[in-house]
N, C-alpha and C positions, 0 to 999 in steps of 0.2 A: 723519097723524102717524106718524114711526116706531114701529114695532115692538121692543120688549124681547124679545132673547132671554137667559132667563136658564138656571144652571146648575140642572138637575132636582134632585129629591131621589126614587131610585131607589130606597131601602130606608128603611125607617120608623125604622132607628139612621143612617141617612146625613149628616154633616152637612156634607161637603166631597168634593170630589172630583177625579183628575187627569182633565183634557182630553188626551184619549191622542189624538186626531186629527180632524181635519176632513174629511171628505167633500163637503165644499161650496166653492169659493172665491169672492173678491168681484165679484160680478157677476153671478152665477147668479142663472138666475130658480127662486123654489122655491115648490112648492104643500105644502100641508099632507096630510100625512102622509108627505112624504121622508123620507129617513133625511140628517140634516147632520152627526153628528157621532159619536164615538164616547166615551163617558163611563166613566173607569177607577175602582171602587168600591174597597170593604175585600173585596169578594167576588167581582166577575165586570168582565168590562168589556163596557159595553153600547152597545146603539145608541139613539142622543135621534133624534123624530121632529118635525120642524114642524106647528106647530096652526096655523100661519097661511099664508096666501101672500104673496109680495113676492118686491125681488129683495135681497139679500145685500148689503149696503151696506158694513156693514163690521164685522172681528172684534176683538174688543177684549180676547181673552185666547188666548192661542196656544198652537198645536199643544204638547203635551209641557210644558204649565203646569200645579205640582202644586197642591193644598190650596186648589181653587177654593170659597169657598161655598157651600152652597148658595143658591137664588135672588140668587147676584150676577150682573150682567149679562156676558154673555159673546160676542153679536155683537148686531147690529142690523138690523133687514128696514124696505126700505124701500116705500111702497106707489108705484103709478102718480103720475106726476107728483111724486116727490120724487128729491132729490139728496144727497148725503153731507154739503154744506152747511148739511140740514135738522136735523142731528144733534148737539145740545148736550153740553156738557163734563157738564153734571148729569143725563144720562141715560146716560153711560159709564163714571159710576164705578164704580169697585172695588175691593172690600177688598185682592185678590190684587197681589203689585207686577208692574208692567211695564215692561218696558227701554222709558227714553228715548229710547235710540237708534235704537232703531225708526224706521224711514221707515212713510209710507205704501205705498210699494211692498210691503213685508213684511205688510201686510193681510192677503195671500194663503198658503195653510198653508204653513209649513215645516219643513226640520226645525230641533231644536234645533241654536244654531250652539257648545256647549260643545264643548271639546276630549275629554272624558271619554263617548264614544260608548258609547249603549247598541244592541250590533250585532244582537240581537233585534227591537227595534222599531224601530230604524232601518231595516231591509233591508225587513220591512213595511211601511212607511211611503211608501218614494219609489213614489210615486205618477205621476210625469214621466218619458219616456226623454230623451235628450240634443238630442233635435227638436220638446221638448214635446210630444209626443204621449202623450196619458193611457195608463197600462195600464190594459185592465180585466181584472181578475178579481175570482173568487167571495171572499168573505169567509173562509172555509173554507180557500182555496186560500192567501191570504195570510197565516194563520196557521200554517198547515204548513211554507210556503216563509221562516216568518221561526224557525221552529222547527228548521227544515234548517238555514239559513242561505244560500240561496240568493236570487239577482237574479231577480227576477219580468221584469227584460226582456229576460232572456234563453232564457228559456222561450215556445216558441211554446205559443198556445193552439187548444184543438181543440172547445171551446164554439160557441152561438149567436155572429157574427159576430167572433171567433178568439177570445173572451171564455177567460182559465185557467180552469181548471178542477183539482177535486181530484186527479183522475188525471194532468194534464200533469204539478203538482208533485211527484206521488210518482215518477215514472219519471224526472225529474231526476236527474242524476249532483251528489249533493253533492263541493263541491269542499274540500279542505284549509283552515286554518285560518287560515295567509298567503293563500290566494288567496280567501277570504270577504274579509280585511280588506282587499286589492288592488281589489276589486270595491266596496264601497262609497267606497273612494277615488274612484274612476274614475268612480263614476256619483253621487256626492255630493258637495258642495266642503264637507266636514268631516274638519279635521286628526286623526287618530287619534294620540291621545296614549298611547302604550308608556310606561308606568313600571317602577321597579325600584325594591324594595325592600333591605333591611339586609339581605338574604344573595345579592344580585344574582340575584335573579329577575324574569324580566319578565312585563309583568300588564298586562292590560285591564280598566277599571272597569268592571263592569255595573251599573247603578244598582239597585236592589230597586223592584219595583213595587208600588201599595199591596198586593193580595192577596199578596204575600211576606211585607209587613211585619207583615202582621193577621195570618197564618198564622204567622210567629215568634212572634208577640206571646202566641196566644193557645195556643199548644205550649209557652212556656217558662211559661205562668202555669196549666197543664196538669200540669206534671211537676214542680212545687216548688207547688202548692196541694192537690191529688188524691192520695190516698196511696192508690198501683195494686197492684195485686193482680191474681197471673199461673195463669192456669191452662191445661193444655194437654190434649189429647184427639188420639189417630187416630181416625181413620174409612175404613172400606173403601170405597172406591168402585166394586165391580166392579157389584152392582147396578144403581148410578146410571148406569155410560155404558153397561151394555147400553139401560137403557130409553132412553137420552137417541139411541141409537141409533134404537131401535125405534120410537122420534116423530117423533125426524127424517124416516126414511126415510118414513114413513108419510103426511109435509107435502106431499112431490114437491116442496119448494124453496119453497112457500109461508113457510115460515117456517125458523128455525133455533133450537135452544136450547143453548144453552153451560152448562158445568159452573155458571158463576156464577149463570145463573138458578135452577138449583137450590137452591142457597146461599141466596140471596135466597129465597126462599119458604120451605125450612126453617127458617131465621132467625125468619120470619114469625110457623110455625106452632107454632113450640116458645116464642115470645114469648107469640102468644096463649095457650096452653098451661098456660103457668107465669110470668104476667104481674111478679111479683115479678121479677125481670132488666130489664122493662121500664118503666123509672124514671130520677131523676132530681134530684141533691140540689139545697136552700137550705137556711137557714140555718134558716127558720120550720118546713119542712117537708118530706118525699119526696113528689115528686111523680110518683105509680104512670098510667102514659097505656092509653087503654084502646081504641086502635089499635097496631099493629104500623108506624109510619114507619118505613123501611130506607133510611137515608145510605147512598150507594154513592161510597164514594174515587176518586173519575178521577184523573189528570194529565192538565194541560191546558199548553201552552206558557207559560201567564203564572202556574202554580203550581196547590198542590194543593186540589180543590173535593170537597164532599159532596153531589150531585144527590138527591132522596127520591124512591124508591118509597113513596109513602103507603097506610095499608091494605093492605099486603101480603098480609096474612091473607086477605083478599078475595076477590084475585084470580086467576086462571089461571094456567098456568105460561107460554101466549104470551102473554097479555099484560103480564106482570112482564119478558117478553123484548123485544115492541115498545117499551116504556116505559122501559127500561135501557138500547138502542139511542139513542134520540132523546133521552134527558137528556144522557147522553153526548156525544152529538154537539153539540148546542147547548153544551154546556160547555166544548169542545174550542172551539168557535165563537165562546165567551163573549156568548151570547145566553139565557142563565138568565136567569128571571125569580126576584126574588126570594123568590117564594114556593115553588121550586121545592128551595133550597138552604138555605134559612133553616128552621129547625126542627129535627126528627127524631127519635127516640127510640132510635135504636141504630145501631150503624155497621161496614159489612161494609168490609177492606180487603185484595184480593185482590193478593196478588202473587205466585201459581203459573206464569202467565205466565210470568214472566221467570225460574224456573228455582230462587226461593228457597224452598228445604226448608221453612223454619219462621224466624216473629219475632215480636215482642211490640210492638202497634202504641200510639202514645199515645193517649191518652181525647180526646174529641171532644167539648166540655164546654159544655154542662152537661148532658150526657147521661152514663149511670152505664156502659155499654159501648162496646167495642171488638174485634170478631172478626176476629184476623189467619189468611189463608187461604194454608194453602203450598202447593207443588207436589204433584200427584197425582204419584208415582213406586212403581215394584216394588219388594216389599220381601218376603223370608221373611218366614212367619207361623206359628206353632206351632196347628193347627188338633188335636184330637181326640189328641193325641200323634204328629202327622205335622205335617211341614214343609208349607207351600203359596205357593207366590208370590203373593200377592192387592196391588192396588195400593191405594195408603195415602194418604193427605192429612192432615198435621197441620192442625193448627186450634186459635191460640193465642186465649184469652179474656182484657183488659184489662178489668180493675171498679174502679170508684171506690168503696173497701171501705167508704166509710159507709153504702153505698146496696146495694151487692153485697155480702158477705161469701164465703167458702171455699165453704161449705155451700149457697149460690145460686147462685152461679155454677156448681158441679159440677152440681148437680140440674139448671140449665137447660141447660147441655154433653150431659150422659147424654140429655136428649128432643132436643137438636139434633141428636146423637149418631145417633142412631133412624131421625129423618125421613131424615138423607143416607144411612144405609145400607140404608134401605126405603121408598124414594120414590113407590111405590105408596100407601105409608099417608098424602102429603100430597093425593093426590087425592078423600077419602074424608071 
């Protein structure tokens, strides 16, 4: 008898979700534990695995279909000795609507045929060069390459058997903004619809993808329910990168630690420290957590994710480095497991990187913090009645003042304060 495949339920708030793409088309033979599909959340977008073997009979909600159910069926496996014949209209229903017009030819993944191109995941997406020949690359590689904006078949790849790779895409020459949308013309039979607006401006839709929507959703019900309260602090850094120095060298390349793992572990230890910071309102009650979970902010191509260092307090400084690596990366991958983002009790968001002094990040709710981290830069310092150059990092604190007040948040600033400036005292 055919096989149901239906739509997972990948988070235990999940109740719907986009089918961002097929990895499998009609005909394939699949064993269990392939990966067939790829499943767009409120949080990450993920990959579904087959529990059964068969071969691929046929898909009954298509590529780039939003607000699938969960457990509505979504293709169908067929076993030995069955045909597509064998497969009833009452084992295909579905809540979700499906264009009529649909041939059975279209079984097979496509893209979506709306004139309103999303050139993000579209340009990840084509998956055929113009001789049907599959691309393959790494999953990694086609998230970067659709984050570029670049055509994965025109990138040679330098993988096992020419397979891309993360390195081809990054040494890709991104090309201008007409010649992105020249190139999915030419390698996709989808009209790019250019609109203009009341002041004659020209524009391309991008659609929002769920993690955009849930990400506005839950920032604007962030910043008109949470009444934030901002505090700010320097901290000298000259301490921290000699040591950060003095480890490194001392790893021989075994490992590396960055200013942020720093951050991350003093966050940690000034949490445990002075646990009052690390909390969290309802209505019934503050709820005081008595681990240090550290949400770490990435960007990721399909929007912004909070990966957890759990226990932070715990652990070593390379390991809070290996584990900030690989959450990262899997989030960048959008290969999070739910239990990986879902949680936390406090939340670091560094943006030194890219050169901004100082900002006040929004609350990350329903958790009672948010530490925005600026750039280390040189700054005069009035030391002893002498001037000194020493380098500086602001470090702006957001509290959800029912739960935080002036007088807690400063206290837990002054011991975060500490740790970054004498990060010997967190190894102790």
């Amino acid at each position: 008898m055919p096989i149901k495949i239906t739509m997972p339920a990948l988070s235990p708030t999940m109740t719907d979700g986009t089918l961002a793409k097929w990895l499998k088309s009609v005909g394939d033979t699949i064993e269990a534990g392939d990966v067939i599909a790829e499943i767009e959340t409120d949080k990450a977008t993920m990959e579904v695995e087959a529990v059964d073997d068969g071969v691929l009979g046929k898909i009954i909600v298509q590529a780039g279909t939003e607000n699938v159910p969960v457990n509505d069926v979504i293709a169908v496996l067929l076993d030995d000795g069955e045909n597509v014949d064998d497969i009833t209209d009452d084992m295909i229903s579905c809540k979700v609507s499906v264009d009529n017009k649909t041939s059975k030819a279209d079984d097979v993944p496509s893209l979506n045929k709306s004139p309103n191109v999303n050139i993000q995941n579209d340009i990840g997406q084509v998956q055929k060069s113009a001789d049907s020949e599959r691309i393959f690359a790494s999953p990694l590689a086609k998230r970067i390459a659709a984050d570029k904006g670049l055509d994965l078949s025109s990138i040679k790849g330098s993988g096992p058997k020419g397979r891309i790779i993360k390195a081809d895409v990054e040494n890709a020459n991104v090309g201008s903004a007409s010649e992105i949308v020249n190139t999915i013309v030419a390698n996709v039979d989808i009209p790019v619809d250019t609109k203009v607006n009341q002041f004659g401006q020209t524009y391309i839709e991008i659609p929002n993808n769920n993690i955009k929507k849930v990400t506005a959703q839950r920032l604007l019900e962030s910043t008109t329910t949470i009444p934030h309260f901002y505090l700010t602090v320097d901290c000298q850094l000259n301490n921290l990168l000699d040591a950060r120095k003095d480890i490194n060298e001392r790893a021989n390349g075994e490992y590396k630690l960055s200013v942020n793992d720093f951050i991350v572990k003093a966050t940690a230890m000034a949490l445990k420290a002075y646990p009052a910071a690390n909390v969290s309102w309802t209505d019934e009650a503050v709820h005081q957590y008595l681990t240090a979970d550290v949400s770490v902010a990435v960007s990721t191509p399909n929007g912004l994710i909070t990966p957890i260092v759990k226990s932070a307090e715990t652990k070593g400084m390379r390991e809070i480095s290996d584990e900030v690596k690989a959450l990262a990366g899997k989030a960048r991958e959008g290969k999070l497991q739910p239990e990986e983002f879902q949680g936390g009790s406090f939340t670091i968001s560094n943006l030194g990187m890219f050169g901004v002094k100082e900002f006040a990040a929004i609350i990350n709710p329903p958790q009672g913090c948010i530490l925005a981290i600026g750039a280390g830069e040189q700054r005069p310092v009035v030391e002893n009645g002498e001037i000194k150059i020493k380098t500086i990092m602001s470090c702006t604190l957001s509290t959800d003042h029912r739960t935080v007040d002036g007088a807690i948040g400063a206290e837990w600033l002054k011991i975060f304060k500490q740790y970054i400036e004498n990060p010997v005292s967190m190894l102790v």
